[in-house]
N, C-alpha and C positions, 0 to 999 in steps of 0.2 A: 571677486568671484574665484580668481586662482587661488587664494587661502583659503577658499572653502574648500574647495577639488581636492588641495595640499594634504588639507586636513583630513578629507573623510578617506583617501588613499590612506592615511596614513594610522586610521582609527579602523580596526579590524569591526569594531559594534557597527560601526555606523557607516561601514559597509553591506553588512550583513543584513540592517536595518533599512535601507534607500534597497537594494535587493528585492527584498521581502515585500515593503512598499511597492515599489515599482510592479511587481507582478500580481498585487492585489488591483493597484488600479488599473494595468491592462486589462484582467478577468472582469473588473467591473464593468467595465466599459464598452470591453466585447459585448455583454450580456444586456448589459443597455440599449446596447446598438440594435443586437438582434431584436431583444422581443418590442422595443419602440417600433421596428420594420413590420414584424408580422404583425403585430396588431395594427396598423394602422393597415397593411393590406387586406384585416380583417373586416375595418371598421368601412375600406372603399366597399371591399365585397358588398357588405349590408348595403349603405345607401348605392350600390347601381341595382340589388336584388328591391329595394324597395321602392327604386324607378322602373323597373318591367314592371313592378306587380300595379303600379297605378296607371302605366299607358296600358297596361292591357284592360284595368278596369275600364279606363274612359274609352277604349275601342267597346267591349261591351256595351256601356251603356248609351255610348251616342252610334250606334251601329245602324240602327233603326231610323233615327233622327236624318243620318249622315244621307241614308240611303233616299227619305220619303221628301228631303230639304228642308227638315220643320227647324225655325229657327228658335224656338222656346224650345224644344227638344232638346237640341245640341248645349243652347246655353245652360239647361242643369245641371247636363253630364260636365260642361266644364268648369262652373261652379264648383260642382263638388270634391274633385281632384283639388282644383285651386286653393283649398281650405290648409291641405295637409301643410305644417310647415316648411318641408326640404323642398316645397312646387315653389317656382315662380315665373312660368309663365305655361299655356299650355294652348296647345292650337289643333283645328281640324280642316283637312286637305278632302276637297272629292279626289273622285277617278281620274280627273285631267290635270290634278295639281292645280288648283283654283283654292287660293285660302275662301275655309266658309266661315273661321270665328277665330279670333286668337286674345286671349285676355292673362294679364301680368298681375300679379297681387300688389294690392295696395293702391294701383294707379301706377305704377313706378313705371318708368321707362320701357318701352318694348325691347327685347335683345331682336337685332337685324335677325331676319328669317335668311334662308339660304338663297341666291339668285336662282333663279330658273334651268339651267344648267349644273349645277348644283343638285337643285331638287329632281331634276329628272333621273339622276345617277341615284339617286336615294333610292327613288321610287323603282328603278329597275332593280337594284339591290334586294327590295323590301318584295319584289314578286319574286326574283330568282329564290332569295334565301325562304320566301315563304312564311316567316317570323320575324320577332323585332329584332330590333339594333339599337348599339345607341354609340353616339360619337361624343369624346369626350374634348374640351376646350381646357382655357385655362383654368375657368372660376366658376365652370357650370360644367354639368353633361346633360344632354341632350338624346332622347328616348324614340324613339320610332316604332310607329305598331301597324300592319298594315290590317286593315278591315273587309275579306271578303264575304263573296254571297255564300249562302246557303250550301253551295255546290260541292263546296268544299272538302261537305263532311260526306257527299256522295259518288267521290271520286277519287282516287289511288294519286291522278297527275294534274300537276300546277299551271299547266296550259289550259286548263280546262275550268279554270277557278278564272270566279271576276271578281275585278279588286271595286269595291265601292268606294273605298277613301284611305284614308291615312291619318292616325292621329300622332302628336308629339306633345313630349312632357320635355319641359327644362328645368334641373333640380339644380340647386347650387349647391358648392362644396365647401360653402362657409360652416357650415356647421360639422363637416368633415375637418377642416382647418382647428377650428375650434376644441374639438374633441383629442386633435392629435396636440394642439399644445397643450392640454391637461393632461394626457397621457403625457409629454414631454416632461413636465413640470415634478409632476409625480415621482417617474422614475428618478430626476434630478435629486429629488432631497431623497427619495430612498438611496439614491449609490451615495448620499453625503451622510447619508446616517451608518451605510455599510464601510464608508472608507474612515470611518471616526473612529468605529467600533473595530476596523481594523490596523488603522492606528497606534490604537491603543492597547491590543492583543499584541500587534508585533513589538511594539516598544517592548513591552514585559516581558515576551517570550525572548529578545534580545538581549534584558538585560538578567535574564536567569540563566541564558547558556554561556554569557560572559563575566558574570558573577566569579568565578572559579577562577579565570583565565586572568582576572585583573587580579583577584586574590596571590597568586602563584606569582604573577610579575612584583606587587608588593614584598613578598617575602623575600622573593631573591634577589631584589634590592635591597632590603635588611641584610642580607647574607654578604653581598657584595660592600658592606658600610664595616662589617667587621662584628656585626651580631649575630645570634645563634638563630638560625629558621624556626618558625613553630607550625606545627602540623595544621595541617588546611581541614577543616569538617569536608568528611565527604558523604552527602545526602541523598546520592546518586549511580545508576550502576552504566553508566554508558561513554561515550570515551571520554569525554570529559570527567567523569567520578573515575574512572580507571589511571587517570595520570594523576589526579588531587590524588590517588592512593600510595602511585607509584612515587610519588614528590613526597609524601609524607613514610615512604620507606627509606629513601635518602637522608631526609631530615634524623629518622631516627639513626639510622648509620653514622650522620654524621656528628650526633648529638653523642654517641657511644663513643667514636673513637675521641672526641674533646672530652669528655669524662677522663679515658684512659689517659689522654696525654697531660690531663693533670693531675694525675696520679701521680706518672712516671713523674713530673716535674715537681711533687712534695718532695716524692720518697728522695730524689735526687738531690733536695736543697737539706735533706733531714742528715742525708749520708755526708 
């Protein structure tokens, strides 16, 4: 591990290189980070919007049911909610907190309903607030709708509203779980296909601005052996093509005055 460190200190590319790397995979992974967040606070949004919208259906349609005690009434309404697949279990309370129906899909286990004390907090809640609620658990959330009379829609104050029941949906957030690890997955091979691809952009782009720089170290290792430098191409107008230029103004200077000093050393061996 330390001759690698040694090494890439001691390698100007491949500093430049881990650099450039490093800061692509920080930006990738920023950007993972975030939009995996917002979408999945996207994706909670939807299913708690499409748990109001089914306890309010089943307050609507077992309203009537809840109010007259019909128990084929109620049972349609919660039939029908129960169908959806995010339901799995759904129940209706009268006015006193007395379960009138509670049914789970499939047969499956019931989730514990709230104690007594518990539900009285709910149900003061659900007359205060006057609308639903819903409480979220680990592996489900849980919806709350309160069901008044009539009255409701012929008076400005909620004191003056009677509550006939209460219905509740429990969705689970298995299919929320689910959803986010396809999103998770996704993004995974997309930042493995953006960090490949940048990768392989930096390697190139590193090894075209050090192109010149190794070029220039060869030659004036030549120079230093005791042979004549030869001009570097220069392909490029930026500071690296402005010192290959400046290096290749040297070159020739100094390619002039070895000409002249074998000159002077014929004409000197001639005389």
């Amino acid at each position: 591990m330390k001759k690698i460190i040694h090494h890439i200190h001691a390698s100007f590319s491949l500093k430049v290189f881990f650099v450039s790397l490093l800061f692509i995979v920080t930006i990738s992974l920023f950007f993972v980070v975030f939009f995996t967040y917002k979408l999945s606070v996207s994706l909670k949004g939807k299913l708690i919007d499409e748990g109001y919208l089914l306890t309010r259906l089943l307050s609507h349609n077992s309203r009537i049911g809840v109010f007259i005690e019909d128990d084929h009434f109620v049972k349609n309404a919660v039939n029908g909610v129960i169908k959806e697949p995010v339901v799995i279990s759904a129940a209706l309370f009268n006015d006193g907190g007395d379960l009138i129906i509670e049914k789970s899909k499939n047969n499956e286990k019931e989730a514990p309903l709230p104690d007594p004390r518990e539900l009285k907090k709910i149900f003061a809640e659900l007359i205060k607030r006057g609308r639903s609620l819903y409480i979220e658990k680990t592996d489900t959330i849980e919806f709350w709708e309160p069901m008044f009379s009539d009255k409701q829609f012929l008076t400005f104050s909620f004191d003056e509203i009677d509550l006939v029941g209460v219905s509740m949906v429990t969705v689970t957030k298995e299919i929320l779980y689910e959803k986010r690890k396809q999103l998770i997955l996704n993004s995974t091979l997309i930042t493995c296909m953006f960090l490949s691809l940048g990768f392989i952009m930096t390697y190139l782009s590193v090894k075209r601005i050090t192109r010149p720089i190794m070029q220039l170290t060869e030659t004036v290792k030549e120079y230093g052996s005791g042979l004549l430098p030869k001009a570097l191409p220069v392909h490029r107008k930026d500071e690296i093509g402005q010192l290959a230029a400046a290096f290749n103004e040297m070159v020739s200077t100094l390619n002039d005055k070895e000409k002249e000093r074998k000159k002077l050393e014929d004409h000197t061996i001639k005389t």
